[in-house]
C-alpha positions as CSV (number, residue, x, y, z in Angstrom):
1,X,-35.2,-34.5,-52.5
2,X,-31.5,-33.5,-51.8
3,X,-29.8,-36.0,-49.4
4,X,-28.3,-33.8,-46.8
5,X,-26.0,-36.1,-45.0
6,X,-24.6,-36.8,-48.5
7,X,-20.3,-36.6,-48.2
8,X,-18.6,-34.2,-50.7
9,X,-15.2,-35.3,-51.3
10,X,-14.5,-31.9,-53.0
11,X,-16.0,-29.9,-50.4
12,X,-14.2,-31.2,-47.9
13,X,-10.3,-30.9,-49.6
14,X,-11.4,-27.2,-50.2
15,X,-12.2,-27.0,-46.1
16,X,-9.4,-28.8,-44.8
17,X,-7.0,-26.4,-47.1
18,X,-8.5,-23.5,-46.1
19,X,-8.3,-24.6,-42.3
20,X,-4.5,-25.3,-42.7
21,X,-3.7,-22.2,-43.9
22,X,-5.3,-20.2,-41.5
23,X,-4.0,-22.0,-38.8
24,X,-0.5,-21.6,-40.5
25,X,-1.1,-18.0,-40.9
26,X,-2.1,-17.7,-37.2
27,X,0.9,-19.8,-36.0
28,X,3.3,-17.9,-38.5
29,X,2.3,-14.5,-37.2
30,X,2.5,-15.6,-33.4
31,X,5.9,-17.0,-34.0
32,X,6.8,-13.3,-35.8
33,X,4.9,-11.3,-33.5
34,X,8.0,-9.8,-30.9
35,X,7.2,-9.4,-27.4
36,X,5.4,-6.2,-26.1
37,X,8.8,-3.9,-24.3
38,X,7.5,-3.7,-20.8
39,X,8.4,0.1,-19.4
40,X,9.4,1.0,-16.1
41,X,8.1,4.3,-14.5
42,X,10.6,6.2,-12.1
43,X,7.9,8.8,-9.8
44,X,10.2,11.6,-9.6
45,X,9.5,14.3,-6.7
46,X,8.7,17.8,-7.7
47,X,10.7,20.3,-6.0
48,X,9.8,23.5,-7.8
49,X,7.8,22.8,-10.8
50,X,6.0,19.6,-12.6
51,X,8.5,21.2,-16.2
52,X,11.3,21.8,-14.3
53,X,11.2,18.6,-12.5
54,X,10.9,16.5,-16.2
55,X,13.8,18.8,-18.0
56,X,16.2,18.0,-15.2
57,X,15.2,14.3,-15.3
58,X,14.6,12.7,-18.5
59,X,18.3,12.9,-19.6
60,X,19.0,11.1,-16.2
61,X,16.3,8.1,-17.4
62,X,17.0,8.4,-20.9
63,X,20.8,7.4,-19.5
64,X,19.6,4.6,-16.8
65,X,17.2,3.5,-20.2
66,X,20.5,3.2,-21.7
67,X,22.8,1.9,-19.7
68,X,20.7,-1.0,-18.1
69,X,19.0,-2.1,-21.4
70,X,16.1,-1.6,-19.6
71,X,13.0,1.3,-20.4
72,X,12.5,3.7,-17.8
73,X,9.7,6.6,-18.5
74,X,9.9,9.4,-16.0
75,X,6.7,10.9,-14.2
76,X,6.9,14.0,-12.1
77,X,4.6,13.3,-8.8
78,X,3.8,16.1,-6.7
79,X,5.5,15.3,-3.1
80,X,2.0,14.5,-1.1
81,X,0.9,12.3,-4.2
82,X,4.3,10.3,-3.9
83,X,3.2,8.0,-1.6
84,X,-0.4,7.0,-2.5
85,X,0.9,6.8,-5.9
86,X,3.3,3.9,-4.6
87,X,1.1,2.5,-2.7
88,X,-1.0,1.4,-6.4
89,X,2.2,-0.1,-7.4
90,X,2.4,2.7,-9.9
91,X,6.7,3.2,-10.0
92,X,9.5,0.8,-9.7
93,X,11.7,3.8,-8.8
94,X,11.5,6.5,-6.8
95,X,13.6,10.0,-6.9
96,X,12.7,11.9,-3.5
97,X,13.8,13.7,-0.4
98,X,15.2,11.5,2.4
99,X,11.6,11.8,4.5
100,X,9.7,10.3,2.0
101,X,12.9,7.8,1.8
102,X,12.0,6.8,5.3
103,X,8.8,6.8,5.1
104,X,8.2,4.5,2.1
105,X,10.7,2.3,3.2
106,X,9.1,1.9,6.6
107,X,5.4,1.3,5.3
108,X,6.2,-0.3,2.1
109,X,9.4,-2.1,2.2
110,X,11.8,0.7,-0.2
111,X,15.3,-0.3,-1.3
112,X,17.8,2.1,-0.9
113,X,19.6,2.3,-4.7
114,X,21.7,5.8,-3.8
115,X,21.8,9.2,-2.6
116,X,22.3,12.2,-4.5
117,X,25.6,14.7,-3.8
118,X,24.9,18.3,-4.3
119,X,26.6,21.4,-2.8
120,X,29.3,21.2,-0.5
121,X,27.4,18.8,2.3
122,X,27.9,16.3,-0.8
123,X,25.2,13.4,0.2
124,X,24.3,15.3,3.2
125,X,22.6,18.4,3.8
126,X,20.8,20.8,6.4
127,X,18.2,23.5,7.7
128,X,18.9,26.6,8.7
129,X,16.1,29.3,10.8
130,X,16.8,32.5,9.7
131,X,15.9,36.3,9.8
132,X,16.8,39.6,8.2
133,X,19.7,41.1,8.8
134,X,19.4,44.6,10.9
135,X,16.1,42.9,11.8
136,X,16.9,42.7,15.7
137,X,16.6,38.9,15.8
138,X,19.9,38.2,16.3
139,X,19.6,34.4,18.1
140,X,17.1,31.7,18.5
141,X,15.1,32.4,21.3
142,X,14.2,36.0,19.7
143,X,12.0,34.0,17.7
144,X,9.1,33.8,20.3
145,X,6.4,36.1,19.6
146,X,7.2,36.5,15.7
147,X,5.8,35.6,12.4
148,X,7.6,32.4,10.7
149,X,7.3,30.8,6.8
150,X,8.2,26.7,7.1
151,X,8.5,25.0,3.9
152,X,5.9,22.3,2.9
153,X,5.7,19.8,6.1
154,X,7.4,16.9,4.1
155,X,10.5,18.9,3.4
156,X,13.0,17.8,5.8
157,X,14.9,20.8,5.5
158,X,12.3,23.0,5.3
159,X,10.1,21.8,8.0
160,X,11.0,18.9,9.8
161,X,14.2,19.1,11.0
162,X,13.7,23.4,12.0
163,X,10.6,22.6,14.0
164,X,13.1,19.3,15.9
165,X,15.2,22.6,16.4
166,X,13.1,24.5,18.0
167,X,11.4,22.0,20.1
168,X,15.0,20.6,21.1
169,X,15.6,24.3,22.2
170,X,12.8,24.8,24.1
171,X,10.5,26.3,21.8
172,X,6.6,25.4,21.0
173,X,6.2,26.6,17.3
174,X,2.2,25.6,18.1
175,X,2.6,27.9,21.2
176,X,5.7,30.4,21.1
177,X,5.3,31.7,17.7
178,X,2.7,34.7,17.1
179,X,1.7,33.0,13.6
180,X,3.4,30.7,11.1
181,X,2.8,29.6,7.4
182,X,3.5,27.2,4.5
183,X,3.5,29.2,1.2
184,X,1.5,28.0,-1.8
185,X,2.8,26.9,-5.3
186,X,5.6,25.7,-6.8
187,X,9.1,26.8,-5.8
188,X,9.2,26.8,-2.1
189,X,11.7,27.2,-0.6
190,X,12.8,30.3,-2.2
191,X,9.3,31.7,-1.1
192,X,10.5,31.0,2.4
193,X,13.9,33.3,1.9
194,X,12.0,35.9,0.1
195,X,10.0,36.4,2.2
196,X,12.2,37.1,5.0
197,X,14.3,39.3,2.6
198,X,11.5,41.6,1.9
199,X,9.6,41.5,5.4
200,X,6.6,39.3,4.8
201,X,7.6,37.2,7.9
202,X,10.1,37.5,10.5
203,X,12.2,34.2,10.3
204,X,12.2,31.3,7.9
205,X,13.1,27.8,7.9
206,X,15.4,27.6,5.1
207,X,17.5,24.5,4.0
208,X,21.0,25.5,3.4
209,X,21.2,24.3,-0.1
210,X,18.7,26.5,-1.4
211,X,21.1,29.7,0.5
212,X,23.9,28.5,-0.9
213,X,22.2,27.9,-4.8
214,X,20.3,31.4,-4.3
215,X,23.5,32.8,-3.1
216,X,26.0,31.0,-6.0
217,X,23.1,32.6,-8.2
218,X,23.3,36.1,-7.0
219,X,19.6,36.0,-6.0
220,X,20.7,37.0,-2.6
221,X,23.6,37.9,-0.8
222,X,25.3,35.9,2.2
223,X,24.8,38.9,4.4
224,X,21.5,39.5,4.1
225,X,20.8,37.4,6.7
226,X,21.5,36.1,9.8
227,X,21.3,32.1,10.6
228,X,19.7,32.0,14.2
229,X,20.0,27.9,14.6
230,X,21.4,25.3,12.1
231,X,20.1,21.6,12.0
232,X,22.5,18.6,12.4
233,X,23.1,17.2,8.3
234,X,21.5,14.5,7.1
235,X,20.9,12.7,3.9
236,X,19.4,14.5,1.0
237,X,17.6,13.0,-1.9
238,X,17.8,9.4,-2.6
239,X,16.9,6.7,-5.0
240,X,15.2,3.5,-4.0
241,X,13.2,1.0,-5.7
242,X,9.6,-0.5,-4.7
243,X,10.3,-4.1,-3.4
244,X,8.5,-6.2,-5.6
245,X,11.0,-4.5,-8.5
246,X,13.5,-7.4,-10.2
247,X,16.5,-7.6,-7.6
248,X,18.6,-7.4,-11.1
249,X,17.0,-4.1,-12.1
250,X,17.9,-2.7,-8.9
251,X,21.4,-3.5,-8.8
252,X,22.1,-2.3,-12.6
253,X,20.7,0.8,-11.4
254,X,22.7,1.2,-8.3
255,X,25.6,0.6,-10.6
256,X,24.6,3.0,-13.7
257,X,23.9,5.9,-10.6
258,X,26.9,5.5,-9.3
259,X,29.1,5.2,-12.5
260,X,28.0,8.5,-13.5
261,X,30.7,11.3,-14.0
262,X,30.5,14.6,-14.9
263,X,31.1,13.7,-18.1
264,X,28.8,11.2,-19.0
265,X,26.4,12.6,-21.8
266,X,22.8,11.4,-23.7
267,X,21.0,12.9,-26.4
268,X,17.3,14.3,-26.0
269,X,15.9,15.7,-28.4
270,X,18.7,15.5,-30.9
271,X,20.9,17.5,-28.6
272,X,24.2,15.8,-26.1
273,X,24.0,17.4,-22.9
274,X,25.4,15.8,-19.4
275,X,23.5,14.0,-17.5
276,X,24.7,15.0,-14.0
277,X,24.9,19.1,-14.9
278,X,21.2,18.8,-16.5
279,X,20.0,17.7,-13.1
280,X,21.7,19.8,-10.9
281,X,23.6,16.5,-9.6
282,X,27.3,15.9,-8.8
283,X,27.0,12.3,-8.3
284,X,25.8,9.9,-6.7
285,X,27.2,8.0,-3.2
286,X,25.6,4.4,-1.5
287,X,24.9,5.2,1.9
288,X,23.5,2.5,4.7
289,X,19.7,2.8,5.7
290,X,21.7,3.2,9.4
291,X,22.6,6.8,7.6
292,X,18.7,7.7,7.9
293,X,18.2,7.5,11.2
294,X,18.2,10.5,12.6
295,X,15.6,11.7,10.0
296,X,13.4,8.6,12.2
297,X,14.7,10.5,15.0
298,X,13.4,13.8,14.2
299,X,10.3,12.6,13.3
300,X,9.4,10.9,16.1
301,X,10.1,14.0,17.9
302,X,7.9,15.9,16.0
303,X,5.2,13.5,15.5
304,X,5.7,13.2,11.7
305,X,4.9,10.3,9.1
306,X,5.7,7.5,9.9
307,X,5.6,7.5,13.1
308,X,2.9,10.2,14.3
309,X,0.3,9.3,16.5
310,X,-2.5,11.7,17.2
């Protein structure tokens, strides 16, 4: 009968060996084993298309990826997904219009990094209500009665700030107006000229950028139409960075956006091409939250996020 409590010297070396060097191979790989790169996702607002939106971007975060030592992966969000998106925690940075600026910062705490110069308002920019030339509508009271496009109702030069126009001038776009619309899809805004161009609707709310662009482009001509009212400026698309985002990420990303020159240059996808000209940027400028204010204006006169009440 085999003693089974009987000790084996041998037995036991061979275990204690084979113990040791797993737990040396465990500790060795461990100490080897290099920490997973955490990645940063910047939500970018769509303005036109989900492809445009990434080909104008991704040289701006490959840059930000390069000058902060930090990885950034860009994800184009469509504008009413932008803020549920945040909510979940999803981006550390956000690229959007100044409304969604205001509003993210008032419901969630947003830090202003920078705002984005472009056309010849610079950091600033405008609406305009507009209708065909030789149309008849020559100012804004001509409006009552006819068919108006708006652009999509988070556009702050597209919606917002022409409807504060109108109601500032005595007009009731829910009342005075025979009919109005939003077009569908991507590209927007120049929907909203279009349309007025070729008869569709009677006026448009059109932010001046897009006339000037459309017009630089020879899409249109400056005489085409006539501008009926024009919207005080205020700040176009900004930066800003969820709060719980490392205060020192922040501030090397202020510094990277506003260091940028026309100049400055990356490589994607084994071409160089400038950062600023790929992303129909000319720079960047830090402006005071103050600077947003009458967007919170507007709003509340309009009864618009954040501050509607219904």
């Amino acid at each position: 009968m085999t003693n089974l409590s009987h000790h084996n010297p041998t037995r036991s070396r061979v275990l204690s060996l084979l113990l040791a060097t797993l737990l040396g191979a465990f500790f060795l790989s461990g100490c080897n084993a290099k920490p997973e790169r955490k990645v940063l996702k910047i939500g970018y607002m769509i303005c036109n298309s989900e492809h445009e939106t990434l080909e104008r971007f991704t040289p701006m975060t490959r840059y930000l990826s390069e000058k902060t030592g930090i990885e950034f992966e860009p994800v184009a969000v469509d504008t009413q997904d932008v803020e549920p998106r945040f909510k979940k925690g999803e981006f550390a940075l956000t690229h959007g219009n100044s409304l969604l600026y205001v509003i993210l910062r008032e419901r969630y705490g947003l830090t202003l990094l920078a705002s984005e110069k472009r056309g010849r308002f610079g950091s600033r920019t405008g609406g305009a209500i507009i209708a065909r030339k030789g149309s008849g509508i020559t100012k804004l009271s001509d409006i009552k009665g006819k068919r108006m496009v708006f652009g999509p109702m988070l556009a702050p030069t597209g919606y917002l700030a022409e409807y504060d126009l109108m109601l500032r001038s005595g007009i009731n776009p829910e009342k005075d107006l025979a009919y109005y619309a939003i077009p569908p899809g991507s590209f927007k805004h120049e929907k909203l000229i279009y349309a007025v161009l070729y008869g569709q609707f009677d006026v448009a709310a059109a932010p001046l950028l897009d006339l000037e662009t459309m017009v630089k482009e020879g899409k249109i001509a400056a005489d085409d139409f006539v501008i009926l009212g024009q919207t005080p400026i205020i700040p176009y698309c900004t930066f800003g960075a969820a709060k719980e985002t490392d205060p020192a990420v922040v501030a090397k990303v202020r510094q990277a956006l506003l260091e940028l020159t026309p100049e400055t240059t990356v490589e994607v996808n084994g071409e160089r091409v400038k950062v600023l000209k790929a992303a129909w940027i000319d720079g960047f400028e830090e402006l005071q939250d103050s600077d947003y204010n009458p967007i919170r204006e507007m709003a509340k006169r309009v009864n618009m996020p954040p501050y509607a009440t219904y």
